[in-house]
C-alpha beads as a LAMMPS data file, in Angstrom:
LAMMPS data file: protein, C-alpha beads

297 atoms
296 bonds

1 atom types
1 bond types

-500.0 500.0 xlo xhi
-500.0 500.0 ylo yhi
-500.0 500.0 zlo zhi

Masses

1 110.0

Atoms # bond

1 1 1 145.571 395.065 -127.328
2 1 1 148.475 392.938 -128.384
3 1 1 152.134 394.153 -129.330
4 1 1 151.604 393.832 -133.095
5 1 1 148.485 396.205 -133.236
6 1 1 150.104 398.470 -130.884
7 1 1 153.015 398.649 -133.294
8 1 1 150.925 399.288 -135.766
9 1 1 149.103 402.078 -134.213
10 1 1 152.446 403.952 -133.435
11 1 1 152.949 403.412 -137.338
12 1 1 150.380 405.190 -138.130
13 1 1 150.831 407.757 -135.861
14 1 1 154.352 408.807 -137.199
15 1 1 152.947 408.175 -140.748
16 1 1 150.272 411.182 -139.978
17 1 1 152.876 413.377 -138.441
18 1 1 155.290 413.386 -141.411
19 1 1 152.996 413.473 -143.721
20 1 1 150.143 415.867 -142.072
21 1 1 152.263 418.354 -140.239
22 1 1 150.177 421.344 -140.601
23 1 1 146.718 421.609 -141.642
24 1 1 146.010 424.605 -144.169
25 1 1 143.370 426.262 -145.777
26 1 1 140.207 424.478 -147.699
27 1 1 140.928 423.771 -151.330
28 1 1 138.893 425.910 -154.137
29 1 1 138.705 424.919 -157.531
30 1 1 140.533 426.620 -160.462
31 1 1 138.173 428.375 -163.134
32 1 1 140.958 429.857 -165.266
33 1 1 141.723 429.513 -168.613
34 1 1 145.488 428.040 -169.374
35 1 1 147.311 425.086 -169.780
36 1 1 150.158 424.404 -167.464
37 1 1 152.346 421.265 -167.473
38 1 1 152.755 419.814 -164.079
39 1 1 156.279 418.619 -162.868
40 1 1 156.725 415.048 -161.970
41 1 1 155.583 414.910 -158.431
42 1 1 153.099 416.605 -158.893
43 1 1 151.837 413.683 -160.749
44 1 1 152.146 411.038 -157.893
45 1 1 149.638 410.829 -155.161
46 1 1 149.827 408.099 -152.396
47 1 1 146.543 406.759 -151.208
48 1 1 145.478 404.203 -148.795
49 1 1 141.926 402.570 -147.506
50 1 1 140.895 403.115 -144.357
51 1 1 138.629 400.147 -144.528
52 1 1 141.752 397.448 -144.589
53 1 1 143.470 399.177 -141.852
54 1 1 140.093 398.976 -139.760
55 1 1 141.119 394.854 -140.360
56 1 1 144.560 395.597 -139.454
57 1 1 145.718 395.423 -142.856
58 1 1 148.755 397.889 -143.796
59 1 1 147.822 399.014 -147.196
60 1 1 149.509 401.902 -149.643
61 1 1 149.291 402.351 -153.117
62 1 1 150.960 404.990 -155.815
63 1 1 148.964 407.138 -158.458
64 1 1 150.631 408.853 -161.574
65 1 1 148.959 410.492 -164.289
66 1 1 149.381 409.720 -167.741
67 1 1 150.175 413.214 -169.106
68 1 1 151.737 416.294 -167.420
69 1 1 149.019 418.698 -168.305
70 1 1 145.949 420.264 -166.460
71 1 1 143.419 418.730 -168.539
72 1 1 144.922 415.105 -168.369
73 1 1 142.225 413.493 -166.905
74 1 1 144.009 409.679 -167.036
75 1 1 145.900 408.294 -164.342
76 1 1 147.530 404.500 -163.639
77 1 1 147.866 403.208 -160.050
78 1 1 149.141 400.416 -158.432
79 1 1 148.583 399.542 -154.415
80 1 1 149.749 396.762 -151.752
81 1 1 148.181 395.737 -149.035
82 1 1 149.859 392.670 -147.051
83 1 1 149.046 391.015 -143.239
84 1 1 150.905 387.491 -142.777
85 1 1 152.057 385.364 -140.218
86 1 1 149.952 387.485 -137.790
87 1 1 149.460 385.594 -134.343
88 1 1 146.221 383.437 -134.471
89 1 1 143.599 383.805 -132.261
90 1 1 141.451 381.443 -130.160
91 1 1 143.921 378.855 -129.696
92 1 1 144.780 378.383 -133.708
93 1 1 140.877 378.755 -134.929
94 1 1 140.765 382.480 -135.976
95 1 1 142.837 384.188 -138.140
96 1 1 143.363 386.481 -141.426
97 1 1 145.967 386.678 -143.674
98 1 1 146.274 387.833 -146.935
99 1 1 148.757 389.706 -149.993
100 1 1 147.119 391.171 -152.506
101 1 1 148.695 393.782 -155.359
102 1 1 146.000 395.886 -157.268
103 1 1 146.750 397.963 -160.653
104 1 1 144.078 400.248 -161.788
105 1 1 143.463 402.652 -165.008
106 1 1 141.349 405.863 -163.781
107 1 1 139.569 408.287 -166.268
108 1 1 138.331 411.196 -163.889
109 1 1 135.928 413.767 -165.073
110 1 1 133.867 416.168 -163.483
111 1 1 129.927 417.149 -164.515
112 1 1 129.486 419.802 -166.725
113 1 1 126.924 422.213 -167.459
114 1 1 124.470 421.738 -170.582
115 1 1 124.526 425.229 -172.457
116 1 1 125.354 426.898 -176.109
117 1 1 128.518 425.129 -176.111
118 1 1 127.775 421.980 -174.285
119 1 1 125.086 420.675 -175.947
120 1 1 123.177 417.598 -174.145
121 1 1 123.805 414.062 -175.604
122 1 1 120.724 412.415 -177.957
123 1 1 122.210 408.659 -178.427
124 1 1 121.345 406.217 -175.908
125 1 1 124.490 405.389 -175.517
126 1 1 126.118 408.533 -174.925
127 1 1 123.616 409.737 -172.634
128 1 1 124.258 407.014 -170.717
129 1 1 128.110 407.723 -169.750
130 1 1 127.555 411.836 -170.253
131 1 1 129.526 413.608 -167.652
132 1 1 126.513 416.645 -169.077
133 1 1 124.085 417.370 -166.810
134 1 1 120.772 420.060 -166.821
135 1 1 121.513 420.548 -163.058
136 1 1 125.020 420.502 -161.915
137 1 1 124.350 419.534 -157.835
138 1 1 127.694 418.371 -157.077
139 1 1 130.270 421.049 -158.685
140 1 1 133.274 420.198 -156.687
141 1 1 132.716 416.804 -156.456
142 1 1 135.461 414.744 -159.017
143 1 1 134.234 411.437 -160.192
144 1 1 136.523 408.520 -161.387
145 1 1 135.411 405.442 -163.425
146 1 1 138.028 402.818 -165.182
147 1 1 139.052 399.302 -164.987
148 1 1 140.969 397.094 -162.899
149 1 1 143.456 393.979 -162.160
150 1 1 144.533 392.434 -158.897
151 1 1 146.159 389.115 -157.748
152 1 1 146.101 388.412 -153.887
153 1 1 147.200 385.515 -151.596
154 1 1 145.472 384.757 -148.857
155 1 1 144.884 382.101 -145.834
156 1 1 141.599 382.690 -143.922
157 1 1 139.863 380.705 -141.248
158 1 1 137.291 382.200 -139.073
159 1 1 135.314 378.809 -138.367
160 1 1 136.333 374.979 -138.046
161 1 1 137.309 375.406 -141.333
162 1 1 139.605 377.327 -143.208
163 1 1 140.531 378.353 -146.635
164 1 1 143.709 378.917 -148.585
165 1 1 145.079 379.693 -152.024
166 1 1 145.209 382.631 -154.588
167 1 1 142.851 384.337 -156.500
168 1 1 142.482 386.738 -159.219
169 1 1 139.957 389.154 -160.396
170 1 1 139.902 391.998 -163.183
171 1 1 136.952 394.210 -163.278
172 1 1 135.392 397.345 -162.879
173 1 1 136.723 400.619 -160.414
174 1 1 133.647 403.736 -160.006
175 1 1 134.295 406.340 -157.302
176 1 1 134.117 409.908 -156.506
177 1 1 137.079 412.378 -154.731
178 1 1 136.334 414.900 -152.383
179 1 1 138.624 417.661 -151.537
180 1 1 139.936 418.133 -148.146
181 1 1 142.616 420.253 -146.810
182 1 1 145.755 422.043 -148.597
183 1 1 148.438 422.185 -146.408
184 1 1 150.889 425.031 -145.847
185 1 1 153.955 422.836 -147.831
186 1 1 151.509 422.874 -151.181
187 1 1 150.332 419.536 -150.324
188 1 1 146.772 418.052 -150.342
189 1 1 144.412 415.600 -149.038
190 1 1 141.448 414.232 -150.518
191 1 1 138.368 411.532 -149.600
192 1 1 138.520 408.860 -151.686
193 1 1 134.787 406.893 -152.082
194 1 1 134.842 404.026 -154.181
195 1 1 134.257 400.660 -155.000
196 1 1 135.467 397.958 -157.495
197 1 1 133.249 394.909 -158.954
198 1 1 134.437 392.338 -161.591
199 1 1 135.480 388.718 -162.337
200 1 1 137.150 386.243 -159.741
201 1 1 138.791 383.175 -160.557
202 1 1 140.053 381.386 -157.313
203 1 1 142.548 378.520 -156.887
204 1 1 141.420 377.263 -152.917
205 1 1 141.807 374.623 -150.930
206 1 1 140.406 373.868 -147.520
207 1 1 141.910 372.667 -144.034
208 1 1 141.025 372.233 -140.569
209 1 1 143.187 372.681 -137.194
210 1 1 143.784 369.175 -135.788
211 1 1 144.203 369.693 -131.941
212 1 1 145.782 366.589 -131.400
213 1 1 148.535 367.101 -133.606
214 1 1 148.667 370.632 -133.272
215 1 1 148.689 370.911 -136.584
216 1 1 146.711 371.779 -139.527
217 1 1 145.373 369.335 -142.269
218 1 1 144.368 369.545 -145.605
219 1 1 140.711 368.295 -146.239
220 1 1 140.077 369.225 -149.689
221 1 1 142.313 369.763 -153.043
222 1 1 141.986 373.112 -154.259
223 1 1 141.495 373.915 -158.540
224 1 1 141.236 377.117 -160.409
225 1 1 137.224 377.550 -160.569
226 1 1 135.884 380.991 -162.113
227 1 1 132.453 382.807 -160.210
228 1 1 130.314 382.555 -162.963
229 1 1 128.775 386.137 -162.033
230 1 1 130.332 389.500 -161.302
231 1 1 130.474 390.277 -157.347
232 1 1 132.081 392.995 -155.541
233 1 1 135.424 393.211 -154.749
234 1 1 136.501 395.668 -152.781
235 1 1 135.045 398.958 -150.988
236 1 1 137.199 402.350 -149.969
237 1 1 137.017 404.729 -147.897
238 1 1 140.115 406.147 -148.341
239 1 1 142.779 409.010 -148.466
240 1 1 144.556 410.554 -151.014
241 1 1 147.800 412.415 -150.386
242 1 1 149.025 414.269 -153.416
243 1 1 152.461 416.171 -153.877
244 1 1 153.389 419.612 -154.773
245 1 1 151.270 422.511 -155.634
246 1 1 148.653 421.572 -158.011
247 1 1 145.492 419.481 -156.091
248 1 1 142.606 418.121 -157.482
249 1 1 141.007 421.175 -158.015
250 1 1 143.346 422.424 -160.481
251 1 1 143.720 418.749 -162.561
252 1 1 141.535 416.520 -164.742
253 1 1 139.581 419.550 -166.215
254 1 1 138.306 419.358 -169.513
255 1 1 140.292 420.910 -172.538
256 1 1 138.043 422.786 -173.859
257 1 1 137.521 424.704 -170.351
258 1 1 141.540 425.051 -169.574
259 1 1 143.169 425.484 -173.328
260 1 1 142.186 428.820 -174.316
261 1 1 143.503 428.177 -177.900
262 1 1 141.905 424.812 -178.170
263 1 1 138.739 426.611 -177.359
264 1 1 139.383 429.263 -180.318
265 1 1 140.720 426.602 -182.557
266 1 1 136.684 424.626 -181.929
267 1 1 135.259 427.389 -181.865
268 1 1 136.805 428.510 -185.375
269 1 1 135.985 425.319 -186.488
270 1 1 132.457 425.536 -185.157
271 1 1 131.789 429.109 -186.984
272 1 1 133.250 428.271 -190.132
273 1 1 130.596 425.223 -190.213
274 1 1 127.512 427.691 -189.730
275 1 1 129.280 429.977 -192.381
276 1 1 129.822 426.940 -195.052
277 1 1 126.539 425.567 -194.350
278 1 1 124.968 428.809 -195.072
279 1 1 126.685 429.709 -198.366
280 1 1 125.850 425.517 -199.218
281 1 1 121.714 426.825 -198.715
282 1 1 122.511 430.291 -200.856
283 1 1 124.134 428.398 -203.049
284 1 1 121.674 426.013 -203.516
285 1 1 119.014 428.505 -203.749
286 1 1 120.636 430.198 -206.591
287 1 1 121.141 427.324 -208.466
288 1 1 117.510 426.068 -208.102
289 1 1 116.581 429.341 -209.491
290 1 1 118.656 429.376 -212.210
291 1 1 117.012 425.147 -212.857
292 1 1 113.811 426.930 -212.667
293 1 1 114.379 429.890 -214.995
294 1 1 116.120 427.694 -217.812
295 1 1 113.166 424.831 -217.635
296 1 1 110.900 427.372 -218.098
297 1 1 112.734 429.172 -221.725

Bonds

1 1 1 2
2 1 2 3
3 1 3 4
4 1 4 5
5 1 5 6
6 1 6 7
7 1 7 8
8 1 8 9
9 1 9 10
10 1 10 11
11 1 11 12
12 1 12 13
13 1 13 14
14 1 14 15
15 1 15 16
16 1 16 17
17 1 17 18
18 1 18 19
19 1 19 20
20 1 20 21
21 1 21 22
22 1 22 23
23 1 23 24
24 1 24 25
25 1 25 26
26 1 26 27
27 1 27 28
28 1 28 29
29 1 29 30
30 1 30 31
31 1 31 32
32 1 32 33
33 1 33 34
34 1 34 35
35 1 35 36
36 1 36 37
37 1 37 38
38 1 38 39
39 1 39 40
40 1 40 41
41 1 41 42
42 1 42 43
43 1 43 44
44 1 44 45
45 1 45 46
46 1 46 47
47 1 47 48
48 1 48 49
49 1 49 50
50 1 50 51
51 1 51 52
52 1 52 53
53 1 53 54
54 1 54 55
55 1 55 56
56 1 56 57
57 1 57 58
58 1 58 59
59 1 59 60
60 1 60 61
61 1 61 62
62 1 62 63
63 1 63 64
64 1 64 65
65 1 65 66
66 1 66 67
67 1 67 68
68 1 68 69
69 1 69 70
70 1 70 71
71 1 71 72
72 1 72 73
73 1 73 74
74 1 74 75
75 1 75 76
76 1 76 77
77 1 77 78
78 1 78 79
79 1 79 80
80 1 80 81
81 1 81 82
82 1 82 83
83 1 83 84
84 1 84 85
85 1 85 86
86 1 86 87
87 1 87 88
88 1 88 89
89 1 89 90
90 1 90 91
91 1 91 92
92 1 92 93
93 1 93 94
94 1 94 95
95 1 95 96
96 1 96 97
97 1 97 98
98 1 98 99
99 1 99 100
100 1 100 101
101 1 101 102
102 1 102 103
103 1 103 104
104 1 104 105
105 1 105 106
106 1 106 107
107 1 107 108
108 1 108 109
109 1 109 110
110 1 110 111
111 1 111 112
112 1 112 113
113 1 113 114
114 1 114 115
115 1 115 116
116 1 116 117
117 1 117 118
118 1 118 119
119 1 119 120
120 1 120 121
121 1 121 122
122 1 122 123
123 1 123 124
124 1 124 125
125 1 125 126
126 1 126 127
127 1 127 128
128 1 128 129
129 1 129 130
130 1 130 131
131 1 131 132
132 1 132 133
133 1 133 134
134 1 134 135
135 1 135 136
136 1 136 137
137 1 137 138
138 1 138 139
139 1 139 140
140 1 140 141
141 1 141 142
142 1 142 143
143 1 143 144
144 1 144 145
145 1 145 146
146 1 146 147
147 1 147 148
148 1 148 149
149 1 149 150
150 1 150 151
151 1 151 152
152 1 152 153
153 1 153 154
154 1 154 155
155 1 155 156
156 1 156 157
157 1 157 158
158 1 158 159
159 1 159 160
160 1 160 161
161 1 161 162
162 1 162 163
163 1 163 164
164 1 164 165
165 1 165 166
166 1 166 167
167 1 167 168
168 1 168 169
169 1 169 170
170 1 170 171
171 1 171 172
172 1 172 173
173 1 173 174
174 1 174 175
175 1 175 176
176 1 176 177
177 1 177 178
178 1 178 179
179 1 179 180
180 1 180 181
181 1 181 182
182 1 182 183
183 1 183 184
184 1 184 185
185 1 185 186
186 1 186 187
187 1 187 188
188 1 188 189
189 1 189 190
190 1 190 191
191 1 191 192
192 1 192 193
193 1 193 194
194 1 194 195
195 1 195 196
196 1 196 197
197 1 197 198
198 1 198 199
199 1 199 200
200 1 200 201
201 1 201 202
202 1 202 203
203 1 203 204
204 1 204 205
205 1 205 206
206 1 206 207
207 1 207 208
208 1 208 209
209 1 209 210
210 1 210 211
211 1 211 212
212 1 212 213
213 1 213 214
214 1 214 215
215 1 215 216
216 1 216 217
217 1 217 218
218 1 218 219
219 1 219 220
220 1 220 221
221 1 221 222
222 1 222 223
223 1 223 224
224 1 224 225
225 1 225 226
226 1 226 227
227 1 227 228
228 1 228 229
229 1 229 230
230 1 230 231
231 1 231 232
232 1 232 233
233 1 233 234
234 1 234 235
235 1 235 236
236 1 236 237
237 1 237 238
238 1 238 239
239 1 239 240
240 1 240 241
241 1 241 242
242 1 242 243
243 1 243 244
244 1 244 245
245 1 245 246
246 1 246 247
247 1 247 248
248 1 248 249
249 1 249 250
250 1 250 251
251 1 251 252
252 1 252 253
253 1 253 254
254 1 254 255
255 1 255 256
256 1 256 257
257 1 257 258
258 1 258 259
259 1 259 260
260 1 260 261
261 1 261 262
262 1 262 263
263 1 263 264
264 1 264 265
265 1 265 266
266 1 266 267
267 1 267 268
268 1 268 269
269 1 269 270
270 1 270 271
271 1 271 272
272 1 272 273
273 1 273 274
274 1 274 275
275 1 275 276
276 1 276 277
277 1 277 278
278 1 278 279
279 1 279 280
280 1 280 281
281 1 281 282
282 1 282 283
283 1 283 284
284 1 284 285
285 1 285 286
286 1 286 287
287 1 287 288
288 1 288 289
289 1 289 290
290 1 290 291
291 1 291 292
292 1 292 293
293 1 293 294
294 1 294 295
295 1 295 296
296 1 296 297
């Protein structure tokens, strides 16, 4: 094990001690009815992906939701992950570096019930993004879906030869949240699943090590060339940290479920519907009775 990675490893280490003092109780989710307006750190959660650090890659990014109320259910993010000038490997033949800076747009939602008030979906369309399900089998399971943007920089060279330059990519992000532990301070951690897919354009040109020189050369010109089909772009299996005293469990709920008076104001809405449509029939009626009367004097 070299010096960097153990430095690294002690990171880490202190990271999970501040951060994870004290393990508390499993989270449960909030049935409730009420709207409550979160403060502002308890809109910021700090996340990271466990499947860059498994490449030695220190990565962190920052989550705020858009609104400060329970049933919110849009959130922005932005993360970093950077490893340069790391020692090479294999005298000069092996090694990874790379900068990249990701910014994300989240819409979480969680399935809900078909019933009397949540009727199921008839358009093709709709039925195929409906969050409404017959069977709910995964009730405290939150799912994410949005879109994405991310630059990165990178120099890689695993074989004779290697490849540098920038790329960038904008796609889309689909993922689920899992709810871990709520510590004793009010904070949380949750799983984070996910993976993104979109778009890469890549400027990249190519080099070899020349062992005579001890140097490296440039063998081919790199240009800005666009994958002319989608591909994936990144996978996480990740953690997410959140502030204060209001988890997952408690956010991104739909309005209808947490605003009791946006519930009465539908449901007004909703009765006074039946009511006019029924008066429209009897109405109707009448008048066809009174046509029929007249026509026949």
């Amino acid at each position: 094990m070299t010096k960097t990675t153990k430095n690294w490893l002690y990171a880490i280490f202190l990271i999970i001690a501040v951060l994870f003092p004290q393990i508390g109780k499993a989270q449960i989710f909030e049935s409730r009815t009420g709207v409550d307006t979160l403060t502002f750190a308890e809109r910021i959660s700090l996340r990271t992906n466990a499947v860059d650090w498994t490449l030695l890659t220190p990565n962190l990014g920052v989550e705020f939701d858009v609104k400060s109320t329970n049933w919110n259910r849009w959130a922005v993010g932005l993360t970093l992950k950077t490893k340069w000038n790391t020692p090479a490997t294999f005298k000069n033949r092996v090694f990874y570096n790379i900068t990249e800076v990701r910014a994300d747009f989240r819409n979480y939602w969680r399935t809900r019930q078909i019933n009397n008030k949540v009727p199921a979906h008839t358009g093709f369309i709709d039925r195929l993004f409906s969050c409404r399900r017959r069977v709910v089998k995964h009730p405290k399971t939150t799912y994410y879906r949005g879109a994405y943007m991310s630059f990165s920089d990178f120099s890689i060279k695993f074989g004779r030869e290697g490849h540098q330059g920038k790329a960038l990519s904008a796609g889309i992000t689909y993922g689920i949240i899992k709810p871990l532990y709520a510590f004793r301070t009010g904070n949380t951690l949750d799983l984070d699943l996910g993976f993104d897919a979109g778009f890469v354009a890549v400027n990249s040109e190519k080099f070899t090590y020349n062992r005579a020189d001890n140097c490296y050369t440039r063998t081919k010109q790199g240009s800005w060339k666009v994958v002319p089909f989608p591909m994936p772009t990144a996978a996480r299996v990740g953690f997410v940290y959140r502030f204060g005293s209001y988890p997952i469990t408690k956010k991104y709920r739909w309005r209808y479920d947490a605003d009791a008076q946006y519930q009465y104001r539908i449901d007004s809405i909703a009765n006074q519907r039946v009511v006019d449509a029924i008066n429209k029939h009897n109405r109707d009626s009448v008048e066809s009775v009174i046509y029929l009367i007249s026509a026949t004097l």
